[in-house]
LOVEXKOL-653862 format. One record per residue (C-alpha): x, y, z; residue number from 0; residue in one letter; chain. Coordinates in nm, 3 decimals, decimal comma, padded with zeros to 5 digits. Layout:
xx  yy  zz  seq  type  mol
X  Y  Z  NUM  A  A
...
This chain:
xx  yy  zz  seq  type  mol
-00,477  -02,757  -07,161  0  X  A
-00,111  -02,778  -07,081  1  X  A
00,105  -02,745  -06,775  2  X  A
00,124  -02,404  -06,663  3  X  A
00,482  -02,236  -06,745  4  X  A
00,526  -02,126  -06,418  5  X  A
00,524  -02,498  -06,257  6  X  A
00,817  -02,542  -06,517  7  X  A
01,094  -02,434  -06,302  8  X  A
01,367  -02,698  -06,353  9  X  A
01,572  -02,798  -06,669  10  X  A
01,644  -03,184  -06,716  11  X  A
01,840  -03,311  -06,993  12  X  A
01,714  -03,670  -07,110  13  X  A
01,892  -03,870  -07,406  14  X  A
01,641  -04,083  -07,519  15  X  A
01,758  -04,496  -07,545  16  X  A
01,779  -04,639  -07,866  17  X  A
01,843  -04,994  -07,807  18  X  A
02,181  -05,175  -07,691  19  X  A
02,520  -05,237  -07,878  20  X  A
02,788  -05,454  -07,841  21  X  A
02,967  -05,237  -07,608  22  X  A
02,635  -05,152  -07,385  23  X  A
02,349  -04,878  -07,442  24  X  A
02,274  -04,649  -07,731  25  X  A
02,124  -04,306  -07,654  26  X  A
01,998  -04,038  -07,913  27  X  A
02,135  -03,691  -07,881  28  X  A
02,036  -03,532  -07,595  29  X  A
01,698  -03,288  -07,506  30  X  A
01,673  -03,021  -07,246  31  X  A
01,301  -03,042  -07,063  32  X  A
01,169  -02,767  -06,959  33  X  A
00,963  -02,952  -06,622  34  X  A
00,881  -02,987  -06,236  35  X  A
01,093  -03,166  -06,058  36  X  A
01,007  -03,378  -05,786  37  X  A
01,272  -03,551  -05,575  38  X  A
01,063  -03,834  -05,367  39  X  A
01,118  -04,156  -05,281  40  X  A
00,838  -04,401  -05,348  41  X  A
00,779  -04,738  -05,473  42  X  A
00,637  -04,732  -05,820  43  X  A
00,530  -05,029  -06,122  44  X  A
00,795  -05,083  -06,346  45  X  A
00,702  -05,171  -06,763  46  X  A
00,733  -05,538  -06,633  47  X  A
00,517  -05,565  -06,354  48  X  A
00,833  -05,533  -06,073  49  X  A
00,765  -05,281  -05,769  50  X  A
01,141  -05,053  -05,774  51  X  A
01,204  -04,757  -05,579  52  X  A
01,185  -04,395  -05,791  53  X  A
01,430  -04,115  -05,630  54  X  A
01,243  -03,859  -05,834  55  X  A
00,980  -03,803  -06,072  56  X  A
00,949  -03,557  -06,322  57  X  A
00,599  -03,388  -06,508  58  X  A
00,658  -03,236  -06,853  59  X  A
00,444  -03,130  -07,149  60  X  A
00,333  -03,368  -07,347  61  X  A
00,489  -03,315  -07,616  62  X  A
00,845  -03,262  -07,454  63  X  A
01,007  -03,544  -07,526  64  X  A
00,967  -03,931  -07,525  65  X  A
01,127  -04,078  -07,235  66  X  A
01,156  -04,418  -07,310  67  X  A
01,226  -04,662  -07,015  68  X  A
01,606  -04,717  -06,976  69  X  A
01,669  -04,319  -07,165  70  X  A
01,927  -04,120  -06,967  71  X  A
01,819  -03,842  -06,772  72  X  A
02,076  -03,559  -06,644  73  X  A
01,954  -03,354  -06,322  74  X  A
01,988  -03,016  -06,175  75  X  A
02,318  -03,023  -06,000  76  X  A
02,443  -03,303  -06,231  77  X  A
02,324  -03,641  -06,065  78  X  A
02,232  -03,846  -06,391  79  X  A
01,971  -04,116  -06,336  80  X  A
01,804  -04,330  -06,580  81  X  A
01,379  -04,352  -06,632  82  X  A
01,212  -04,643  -06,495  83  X  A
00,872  -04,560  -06,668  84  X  A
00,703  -04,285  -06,786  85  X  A
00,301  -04,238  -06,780  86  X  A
00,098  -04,010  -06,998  87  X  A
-00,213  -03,772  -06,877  88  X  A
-00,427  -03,634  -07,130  89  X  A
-00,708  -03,522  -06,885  90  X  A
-00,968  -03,735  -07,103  91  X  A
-01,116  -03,412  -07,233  92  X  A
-01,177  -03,256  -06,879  93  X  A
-01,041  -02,914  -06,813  94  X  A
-00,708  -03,069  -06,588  95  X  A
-00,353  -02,967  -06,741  96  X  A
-00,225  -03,270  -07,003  97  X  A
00,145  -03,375  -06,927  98  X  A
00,413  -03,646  -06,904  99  X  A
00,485  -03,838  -06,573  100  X  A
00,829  -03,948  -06,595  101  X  A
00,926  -04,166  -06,272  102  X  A
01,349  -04,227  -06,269  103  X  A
01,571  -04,458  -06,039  104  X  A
């Protein structure tokens, strides 16, 4: 089961990383999300164990986009942020809607 429509109110544009360069970070082209927006501070894990503050979070479908740590992410009313981590819910085959958990600086 996915994520209703009508919790996906907000548009997010994320430009997924690709690795570093000499001259700093490579992104892919850029993907608007179709998600619900959550702008809350909290204290979250990061991919290497660190506890870092998240300004927002972000739930998606699952198959939205990949929003690897470090990928770009553009907000309603142009802030741009970048992802600290993002978590995946499948439900585990009970009836609860599947999505993405992206949680940005």
């Amino acid at each position: 089961m996915n994520l209703p429509a009508s919790l996906l109110r907000h548009e997010v544009t994320v430009e997924p990383y690709e690795g570093d360069s000499a001259v700093g970070p490579l992104y892919g082209a850029p993907v608007t999300v179709r998600c619900f927006l959550e702008e809350k501070t909290r204290r979250v894990r990061a991919p290497d164990g660190r506890e870092v503050v998240s300004s927002s979070t972000f739930y998606c479908r699952l198959d939205a986009v990949d929003a690897l740590p470090e990928s770009r992410v553009s907000l309603p009313g142009g802030r741009q942020t970048t992802v600290i981590d993002q978590a995946r819910h499948d439900g585990g085959g009970l009836p609860t809607p599947d999505h993405l958990e992206v949680q940005l600086v």
